[in-house]
N, C-alpha and C positions, 0 to 999 in steps of 0.2 A: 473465750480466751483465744490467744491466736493459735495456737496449736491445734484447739479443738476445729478454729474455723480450715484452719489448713487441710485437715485431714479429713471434714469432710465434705472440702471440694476437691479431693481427688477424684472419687468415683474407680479405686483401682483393687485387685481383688491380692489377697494378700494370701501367702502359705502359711497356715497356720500351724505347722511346725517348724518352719523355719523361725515365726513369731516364739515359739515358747522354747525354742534352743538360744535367742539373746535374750530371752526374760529368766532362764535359768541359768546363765552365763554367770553370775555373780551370786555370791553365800547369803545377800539380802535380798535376791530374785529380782535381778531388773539389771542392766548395763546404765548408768548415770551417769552424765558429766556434769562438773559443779557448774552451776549458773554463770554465768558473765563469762565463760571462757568461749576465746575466737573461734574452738573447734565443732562448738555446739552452734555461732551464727551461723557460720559457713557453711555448716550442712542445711543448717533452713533457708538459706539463699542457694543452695545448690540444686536442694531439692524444690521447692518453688520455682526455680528457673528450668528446670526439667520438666515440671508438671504444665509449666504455663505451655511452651515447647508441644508438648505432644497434645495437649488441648487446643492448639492452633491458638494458642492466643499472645503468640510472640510476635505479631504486628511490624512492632518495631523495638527499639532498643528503648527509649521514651516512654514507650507504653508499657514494659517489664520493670523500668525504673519505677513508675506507679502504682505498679499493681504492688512490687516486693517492698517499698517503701524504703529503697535505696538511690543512693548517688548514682547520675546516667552512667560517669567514670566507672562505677564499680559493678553496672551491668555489664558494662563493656570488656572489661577484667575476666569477668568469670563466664563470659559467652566463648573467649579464645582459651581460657584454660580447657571450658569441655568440646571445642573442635579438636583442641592439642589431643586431648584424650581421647576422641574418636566417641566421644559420645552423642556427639550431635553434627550434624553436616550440614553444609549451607548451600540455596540452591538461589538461581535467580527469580525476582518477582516485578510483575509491573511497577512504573513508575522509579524505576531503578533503587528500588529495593529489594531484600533477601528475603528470602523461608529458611526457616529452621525445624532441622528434622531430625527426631531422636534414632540413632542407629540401633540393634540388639543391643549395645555393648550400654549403650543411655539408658534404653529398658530395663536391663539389667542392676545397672548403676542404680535408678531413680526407685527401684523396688529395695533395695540394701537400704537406701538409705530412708526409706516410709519406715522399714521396721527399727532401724535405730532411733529415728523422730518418735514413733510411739512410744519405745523402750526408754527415752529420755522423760518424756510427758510426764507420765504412770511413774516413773521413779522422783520425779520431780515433785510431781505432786501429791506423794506418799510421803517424801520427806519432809515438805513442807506444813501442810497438815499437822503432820507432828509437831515442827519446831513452833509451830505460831500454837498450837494447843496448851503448850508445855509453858511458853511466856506469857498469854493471858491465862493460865491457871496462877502462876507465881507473883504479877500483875494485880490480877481479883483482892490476890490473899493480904496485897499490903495496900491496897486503897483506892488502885488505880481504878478509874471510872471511865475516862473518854482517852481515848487513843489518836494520835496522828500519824497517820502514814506520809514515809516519803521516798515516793517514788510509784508511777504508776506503770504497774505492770502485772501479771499474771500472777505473781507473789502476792500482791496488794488485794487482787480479789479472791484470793483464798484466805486471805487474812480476813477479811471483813466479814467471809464465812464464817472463820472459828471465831470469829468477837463476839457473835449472836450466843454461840452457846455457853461463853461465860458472862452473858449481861451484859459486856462491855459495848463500849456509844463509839463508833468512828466519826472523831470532825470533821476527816476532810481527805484530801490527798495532795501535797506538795508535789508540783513537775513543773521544770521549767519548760516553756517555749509549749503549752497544752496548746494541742487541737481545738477541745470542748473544754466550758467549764465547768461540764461534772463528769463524776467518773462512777458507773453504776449505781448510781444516784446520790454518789457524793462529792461534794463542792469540790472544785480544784482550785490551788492556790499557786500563784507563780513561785512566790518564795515565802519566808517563815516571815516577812514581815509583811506581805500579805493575809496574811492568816489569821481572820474574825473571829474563829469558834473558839473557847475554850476546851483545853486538855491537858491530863495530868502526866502524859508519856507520848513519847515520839517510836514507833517503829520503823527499822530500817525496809524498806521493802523495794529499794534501787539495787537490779541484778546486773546494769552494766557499770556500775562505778559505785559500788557500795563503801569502799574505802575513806574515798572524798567526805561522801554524804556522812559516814557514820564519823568520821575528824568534823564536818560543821556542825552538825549535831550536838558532839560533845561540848564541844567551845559554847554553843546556844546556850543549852540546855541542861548541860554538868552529865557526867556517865550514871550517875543514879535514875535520870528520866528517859533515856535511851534504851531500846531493846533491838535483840540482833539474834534474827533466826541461824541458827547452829553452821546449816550451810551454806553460810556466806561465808565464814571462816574468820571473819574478822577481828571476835575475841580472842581467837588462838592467836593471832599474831599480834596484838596486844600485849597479851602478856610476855610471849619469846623477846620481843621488843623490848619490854620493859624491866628484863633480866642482866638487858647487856648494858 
């Protein structure tokens, strides 16, 4: 997953009490921000653009846009926000281009924020686990057989973990604009009318725009074949919604 790969190409050595003072931060032991919110991308683009930085591998602004799998514009963006902040300083380089060098304050910085990334991870993935065990138990018990995910991401292949332990078959996974056509050795489909296999439920498993996905979904497929891990939120406003 990308997390897991991030963290270990860092190569950085971590305080391990500094680690368990934000893992005991919170009464469920771990610091968590819900999925799809800007504050959790921003720190994995921040932190990425600081790791790349002091592994010499910020080249250029083109080459950090590739590596972080962002817009050149938005390399561009968050290279002057950490000069603003003195986290990084820029020096000259052949061929009239720069170097970029993390100052103490960057070091600093890009260690805060390794242990927030972890502490996201681990709670991420404790919550998840859960939510996807808890709907293919309730799933199993009324007939469900094959599952479709939509949305491929880090949620989706923890999902396809817990599917194994209740018997459950994944068809496939829905992503528009896919890279690959399969996704940990499951078909990808551009959209639902691409989609060959047979299945008796769709899971939500899109953490940047679960909203959208889980309103086409319904319109699809009706809310009785739709499933939607806890912390995406989306049943809760659902129903607030459906008060007023």
């Amino acid at each position: 997953m990308r997390s897991r790969q991030l963290v270990q190409g860092m190569n950085i050595a971590l305080d391990v009490h500094r680690v368990n003072d934000v893992l005991s931060a919170t009464p469920l032991g771990f610091s968590m921000r819900r999925v799809g919110e800007d504050s959790a991308e921003s720190s994995r683009i921040m932190l990425g653009l600081l790791d790349a930085v002091e592994q010499e591998r910020a080249q250029s602004q083109r080459h950090l846009a590739s590596e972080l799998g962002i817009a050149l514009g938005l390399v561009n963006a968050y290279l002057k926000r950490c000069i603003k902040k003195g986290l990084v300083k820029v020096g000259s380089a052949p061929a009239r281009r720069y170097a970029y060098y993390l100052t103490p304050k960057g070091f600093a910085e890009k260690s805060r924020l390794t242990v927030e990334y972890l502490s996201y991870s681990f709670g991420f993935f404790r919550q998840a686990k859960t939510d996807c065990l808890a709907l293919f138990r309730s799933a199993s018990a009324r007939g469900v057989k094959k599952v479709l995910l939509l949305g491929q991401t880090d949620l989706a292949e923890i999902a396809a973990l817990c599917a194994m332990e209740h018997g459950l078959e994944i068809a496939g996974v829905v992503q528009q604009k896919a890279t690959k056509p399969d996704f940990i050795g499951l078909p990808v489909f551009e959209d639902f009318d691409a989609v060959s296999n047979s299945f008796d439920a769709v899971l939500i498993t899109d953490v940047f725009n679960p909203r959208n996905t889980f309103e086409a979904a319904v319109a699809r497929f009706g809310i009785e074949r739709v499933l939607v891990p806890d912390l995406l939120r989306i049943r809760m406003r659902q129903n607030s919604e459906s008060k007023k």
